[in-house]
N, C-alpha and C positions, 0 to 999 in steps of 0.2 A: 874877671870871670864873667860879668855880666853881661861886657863887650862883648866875648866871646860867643857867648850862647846866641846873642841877638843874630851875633851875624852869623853863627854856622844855623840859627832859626834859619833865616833869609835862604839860604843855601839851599838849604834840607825844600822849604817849602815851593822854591823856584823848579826844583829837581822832581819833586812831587805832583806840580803842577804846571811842569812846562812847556803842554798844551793850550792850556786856558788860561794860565797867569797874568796872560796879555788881556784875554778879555775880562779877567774878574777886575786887573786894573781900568779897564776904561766903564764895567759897568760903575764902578766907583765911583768915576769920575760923574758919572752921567746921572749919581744921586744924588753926590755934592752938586750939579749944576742944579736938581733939580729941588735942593733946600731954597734956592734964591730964587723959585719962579712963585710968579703970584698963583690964587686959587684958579682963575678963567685958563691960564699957559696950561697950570699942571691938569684942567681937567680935559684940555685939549689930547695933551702927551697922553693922559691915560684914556682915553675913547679911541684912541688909535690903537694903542696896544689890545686895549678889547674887542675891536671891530679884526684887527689881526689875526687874533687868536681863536673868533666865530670863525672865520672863512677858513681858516686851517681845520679844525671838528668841521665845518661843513663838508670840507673839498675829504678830508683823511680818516674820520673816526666814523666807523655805522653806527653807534650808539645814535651820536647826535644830527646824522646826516639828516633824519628823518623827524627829528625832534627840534632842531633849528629851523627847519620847514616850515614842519607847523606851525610854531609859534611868529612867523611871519618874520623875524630878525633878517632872513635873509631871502630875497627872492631865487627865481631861477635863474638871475639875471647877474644873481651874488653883489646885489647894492643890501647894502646894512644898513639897519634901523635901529639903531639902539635906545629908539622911545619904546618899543618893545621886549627888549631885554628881559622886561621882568614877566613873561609870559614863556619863557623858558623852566621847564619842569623842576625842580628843586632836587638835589641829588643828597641821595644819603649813603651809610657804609649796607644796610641790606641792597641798594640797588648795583651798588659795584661789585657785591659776590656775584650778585646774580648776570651782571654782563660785564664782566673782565674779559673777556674776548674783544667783545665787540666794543670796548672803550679804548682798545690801543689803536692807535693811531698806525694808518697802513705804511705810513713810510717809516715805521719805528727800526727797522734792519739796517737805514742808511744814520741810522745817529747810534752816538753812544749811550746807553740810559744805565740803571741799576733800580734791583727789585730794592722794595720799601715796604715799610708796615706803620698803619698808624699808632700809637702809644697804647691801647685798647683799653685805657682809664676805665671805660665802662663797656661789658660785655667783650666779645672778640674781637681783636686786632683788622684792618681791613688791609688788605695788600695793594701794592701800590707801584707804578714804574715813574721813577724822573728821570727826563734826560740832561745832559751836562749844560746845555743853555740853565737849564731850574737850578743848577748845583753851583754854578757859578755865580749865578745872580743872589743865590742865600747867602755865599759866600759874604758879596760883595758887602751885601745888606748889614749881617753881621760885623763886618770890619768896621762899617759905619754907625753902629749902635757901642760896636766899643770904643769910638773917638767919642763917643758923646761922654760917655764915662773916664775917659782918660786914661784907657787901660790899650797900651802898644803892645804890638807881639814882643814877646821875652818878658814883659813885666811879672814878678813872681805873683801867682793865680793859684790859691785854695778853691774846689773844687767839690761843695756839699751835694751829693748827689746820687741817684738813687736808682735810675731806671739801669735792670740785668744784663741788657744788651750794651748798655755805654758802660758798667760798672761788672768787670769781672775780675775780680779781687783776687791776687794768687794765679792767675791763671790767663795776664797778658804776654803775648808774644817779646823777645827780645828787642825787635822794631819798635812796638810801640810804648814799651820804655822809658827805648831812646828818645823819641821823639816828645815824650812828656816831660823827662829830664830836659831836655833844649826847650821845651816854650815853655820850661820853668813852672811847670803844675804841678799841684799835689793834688790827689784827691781823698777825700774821707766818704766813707759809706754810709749813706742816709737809711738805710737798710738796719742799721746798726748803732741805735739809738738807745743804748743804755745806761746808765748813771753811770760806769764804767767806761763804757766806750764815751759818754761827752768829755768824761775828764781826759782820755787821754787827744779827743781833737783839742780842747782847752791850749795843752800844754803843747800840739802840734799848730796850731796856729801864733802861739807866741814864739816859741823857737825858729819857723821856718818865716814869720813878719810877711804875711802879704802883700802887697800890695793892691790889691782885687780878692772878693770871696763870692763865686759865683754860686750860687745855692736854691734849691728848691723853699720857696715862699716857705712851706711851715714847717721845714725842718729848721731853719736857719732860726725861727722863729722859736722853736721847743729848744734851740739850745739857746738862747738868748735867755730862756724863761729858765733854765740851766743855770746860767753863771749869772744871774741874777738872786736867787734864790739862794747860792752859795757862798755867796759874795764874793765873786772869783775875780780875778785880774785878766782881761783879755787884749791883744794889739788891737789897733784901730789901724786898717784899712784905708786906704780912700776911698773904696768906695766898695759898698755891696748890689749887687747884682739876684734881684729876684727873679723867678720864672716858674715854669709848670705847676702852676697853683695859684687859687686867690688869695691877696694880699690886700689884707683889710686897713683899713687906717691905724684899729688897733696894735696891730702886725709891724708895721712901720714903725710908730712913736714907739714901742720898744726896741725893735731891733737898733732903732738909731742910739738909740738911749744908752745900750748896752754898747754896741762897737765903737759909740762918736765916730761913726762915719754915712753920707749919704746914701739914701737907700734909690738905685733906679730899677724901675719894674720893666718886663719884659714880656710880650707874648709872642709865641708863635706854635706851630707845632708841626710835628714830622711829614703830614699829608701837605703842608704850603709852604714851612720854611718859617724863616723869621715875619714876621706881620707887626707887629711896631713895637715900639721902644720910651721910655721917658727922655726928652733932655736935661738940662741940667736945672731948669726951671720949675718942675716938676709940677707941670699943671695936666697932665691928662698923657697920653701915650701917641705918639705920629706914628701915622698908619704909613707903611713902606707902599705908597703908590703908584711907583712903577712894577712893582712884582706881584702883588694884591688889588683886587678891589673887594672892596668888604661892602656888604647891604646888612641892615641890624634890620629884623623884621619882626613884626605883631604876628600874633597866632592865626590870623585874617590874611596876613600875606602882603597885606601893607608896610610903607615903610612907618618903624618908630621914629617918632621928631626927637630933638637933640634933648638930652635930659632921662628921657622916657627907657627903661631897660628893655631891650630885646633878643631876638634870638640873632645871632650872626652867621652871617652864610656867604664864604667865602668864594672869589673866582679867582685860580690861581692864571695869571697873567704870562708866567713862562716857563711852562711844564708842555711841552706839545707832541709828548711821548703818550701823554697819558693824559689827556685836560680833567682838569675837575672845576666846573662850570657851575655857579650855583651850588655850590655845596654847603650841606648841613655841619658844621665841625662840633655840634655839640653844647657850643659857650654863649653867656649869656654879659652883653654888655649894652652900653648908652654911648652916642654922641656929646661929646661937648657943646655946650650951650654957647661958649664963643672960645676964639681962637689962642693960640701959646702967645704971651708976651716977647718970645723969643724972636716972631715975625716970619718962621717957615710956614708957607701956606698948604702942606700935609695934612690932612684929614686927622682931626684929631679926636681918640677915646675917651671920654671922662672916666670912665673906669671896664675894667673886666669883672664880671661879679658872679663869677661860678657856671658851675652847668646849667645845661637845661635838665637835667635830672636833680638838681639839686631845688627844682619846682616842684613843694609840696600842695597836694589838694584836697579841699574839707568839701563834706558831704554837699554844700550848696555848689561845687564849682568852682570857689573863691581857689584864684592861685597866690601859693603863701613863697616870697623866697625866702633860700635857705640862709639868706644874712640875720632871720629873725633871729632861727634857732641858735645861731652862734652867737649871736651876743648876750645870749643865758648862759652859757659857758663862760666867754672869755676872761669874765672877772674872778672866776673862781679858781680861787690858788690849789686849791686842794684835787683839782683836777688836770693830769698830765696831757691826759689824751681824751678823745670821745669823738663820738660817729651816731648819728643821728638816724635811722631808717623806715621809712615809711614803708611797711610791709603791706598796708593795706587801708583803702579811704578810711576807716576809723581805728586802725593800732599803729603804734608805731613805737618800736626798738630803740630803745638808749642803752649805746657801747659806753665804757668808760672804765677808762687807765687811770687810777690814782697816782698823786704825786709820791702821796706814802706807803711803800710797798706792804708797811705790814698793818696798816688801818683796815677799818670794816667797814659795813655801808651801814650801821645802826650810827657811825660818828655821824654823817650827815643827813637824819632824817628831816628833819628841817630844811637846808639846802635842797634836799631830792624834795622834798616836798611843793615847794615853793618852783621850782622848776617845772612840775608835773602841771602844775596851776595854770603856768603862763602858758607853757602847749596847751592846753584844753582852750584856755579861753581864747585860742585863734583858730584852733582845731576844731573846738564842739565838746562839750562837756560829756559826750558819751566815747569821743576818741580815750582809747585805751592806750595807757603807757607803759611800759615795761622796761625795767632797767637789768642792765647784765653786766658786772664787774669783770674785768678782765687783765691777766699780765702784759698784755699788749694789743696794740691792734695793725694788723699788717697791712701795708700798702699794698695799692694796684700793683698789676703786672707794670707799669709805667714806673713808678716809684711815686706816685705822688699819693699823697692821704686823701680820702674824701671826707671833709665835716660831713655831709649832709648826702642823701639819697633816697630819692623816692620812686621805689616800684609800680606808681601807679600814674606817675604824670602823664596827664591828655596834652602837654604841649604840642598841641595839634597845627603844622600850618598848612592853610591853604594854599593849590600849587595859584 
């Protein structure tokens, strides 16, 4: 039977994409070649793809016909400078509501593309066109993040996951199915996180034996703290597959603990596609270089040196329906201080460490991130869930799901106390705290949880 699926997969997926099959195989090809180039080759390959990708917004898109001008990247003469690159305006999701016209690209009628939307983790969704060059090169990318993990098409793949648009429960078409029966997934509703509902994924991940569990970072993580707590018996995986959320070191050493199997992390998101991936070495994240260039920037508009956390601001490299040049995506990460043992010379993350909304600020200006707040939580068993909110430079909201539905919050005057202490003394001892018990707390429209969010963040960059 396994035989089977694998090859009517191949079938189905050749049939599906027997336009671009051809290219998504040769982008593949041309990311394996570019594991084995060194750092100077691959920064070659990618200065040409970004010098491409200028002269195309120059020559096709008015947003930035006028805007690559100025900032001198490109003369009238169309030679490119990309010592100036970073003098290119910063793009965010308010500036593409406000010029979705004039950001599509004029030859968009001679390709094929599809509308998109970002995950809208925080505030509104931003809309979005890629064309089939952008959809086949994620493709590709992807394919190449799951060899790294050792997950082929057909391998059985549990599927913890959460965002409304990928997960409609009850209410898929007959096609897609099929088509989740043949590449052998299952999926469980991350949405749907109740002592009830973990026990019956428990006994759906032992029976159906994955071999892959793809899963949003902290659900995968609350149910880990699930069958830990219960002392449950779960299959082991080969390997678990984190994404759309941060995944702390904490986060890991349990989840491993609990599945015995390895954990590889994942970033990317809907507005760029896949953006890097762990290998099997598991020292920091390879940046997908040919389809991404990523800059991690200081609030100043400089760049952060390796180590130092910054703001990330994405240039997607082959979207040229729609470029998104300089873009804000919202996330807050570091440079590796040196290179994977592995010997790929890919640009490598040391870590992804949350939003830039997850940048809390005390009355002096001091920026606090939100990894503090959470490791005042994470040791306490007695807490299921919690959500952190800076409502205002000196108050801020503590959500919190107990573990015991039917406990009260006189059980942990001490814990709450003690918690209350260590916010103040990074906050200001005049920051007010307030706690609010609750049966739950509901994810983003995206599905993902936010620990931490602050209303008031000046994460300000200079263009």
């Amino acid at each position: 039977m396994g035989w089977f699926r694998r090859k009517a997969m191949q079938i189905l997926l050749q049939l599906r994409h027997k336009k671009n099959s051809d290219r998504i195989r040769e982008n593949l090809k041309q990311l394996h070649e570019s594991e084995k180039m060194n750092t100077e080759t691959l920064q070659r390959v990618q200065d040409e793809r970004l010098s491409n990708l200028l002269t195309h917004a120059y020559r096709h898109v008015p947003y930035y016909r006028k805007a690559i001008l100025a900032s001198g990247v490109i003369d009238i003469n169309e030679n490119v400078d990309l010592n100036l690159f970073h003098s290119i305006p910063l793009l965010d999701k308010i500036t593409i509501h406000s010029n979705m016209e004039a950001m599509k690209s004029d030859d968009i009628y001679q390709r094929q593309y599809i509308y998109n939307a970002s995950g809208g983790s925080t505030g509104e969704p931003v809309s979005l066109i890629q064309d089939n060059n952008f959809t086949e090169w994620c493709t590709a990318s992807k394919l190449l993040f799951d060899e790294w993990t050792n997950l082929t098409p057909g391998d059985k793949k549990i599927l913890l996951w959460g965002s409304k648009r990928d997960l409609l429960v009850g209410r898929e078409s007959l096609k897609a199915e099929i088509f989740k029966w043949l590449s052998h997934e299952y999926w469980l509703n991350a949405y749907q996180m109740t002592k009830q509902q973990m026990k019956m994924y428990v006994k759906k991940i032992n029976s159906f034996k994955p071999l892959h569990i793809l899963a949003y970072a902290d659900s995968i993580d609350e149910l880990s703290q699930f069958i830990e707590k219960q002392a449950l018996e779960v299959h082991a995986p080969k390997s678990i597959i984190t994404s759309a959320g941060t995944l702390f070191p904490e986060m890991r050493e349990r989840i491993e603990r609990v599945f015995l199997a390895p954990v590889f992390n994942r970033y990317g998101s809907r507005e760029v596609g896949a953006i890097a991936c762990e290998c099997d070495r598991h020292e920091g994240l390879h940046v997908s270089v040919l389809t991404n260039y990523i800059e991690i920037l200081r609030p100043d508009g400089t760049c952060s040196p390796p180590g130092e956390i910054g703001e990330i601001v994405v240039t997607s490299l082959v979207n040229y329906a729609m470029p998104l040049i300089r873009y804000r995506i919202g996330d807050l990460a570091a440079w590796s201080k040196k290179p994977c043992s592995c010997g790929r010379g890919w640009s490598l993350l040391m870590e992804v460490s949350g939003r830039v909304s997850d940048t809390f600020i005390t009355n002096q200006g001091t920026r606090v991130n939100g990894k503090y707040f959470h490791h005042l939580f994470y040791f306490n068993d007695w807490v299921r869930r919690y959500q952190i909110i800076q409502e205002k430079i000196d108050y801020i909201r503590v959500l919190i799901v107990l573990s015991d539905s039917d406990a009260v919050e006189e059980n942990y005057k001490g814990e709450l106390k003690s918690i209350r202490n260590n916010i103040q003394s990074i906050m200001g001892d005049e920051c007010l705290v307030d706690y609010e018990f609750l049966k739950d707390i509901p994810p983003t429209a995206s599905g993902k949880h936010l620990y931490t969010i602050s209303k008031v963040s000046n994460y300000e960059m200079k263009n």
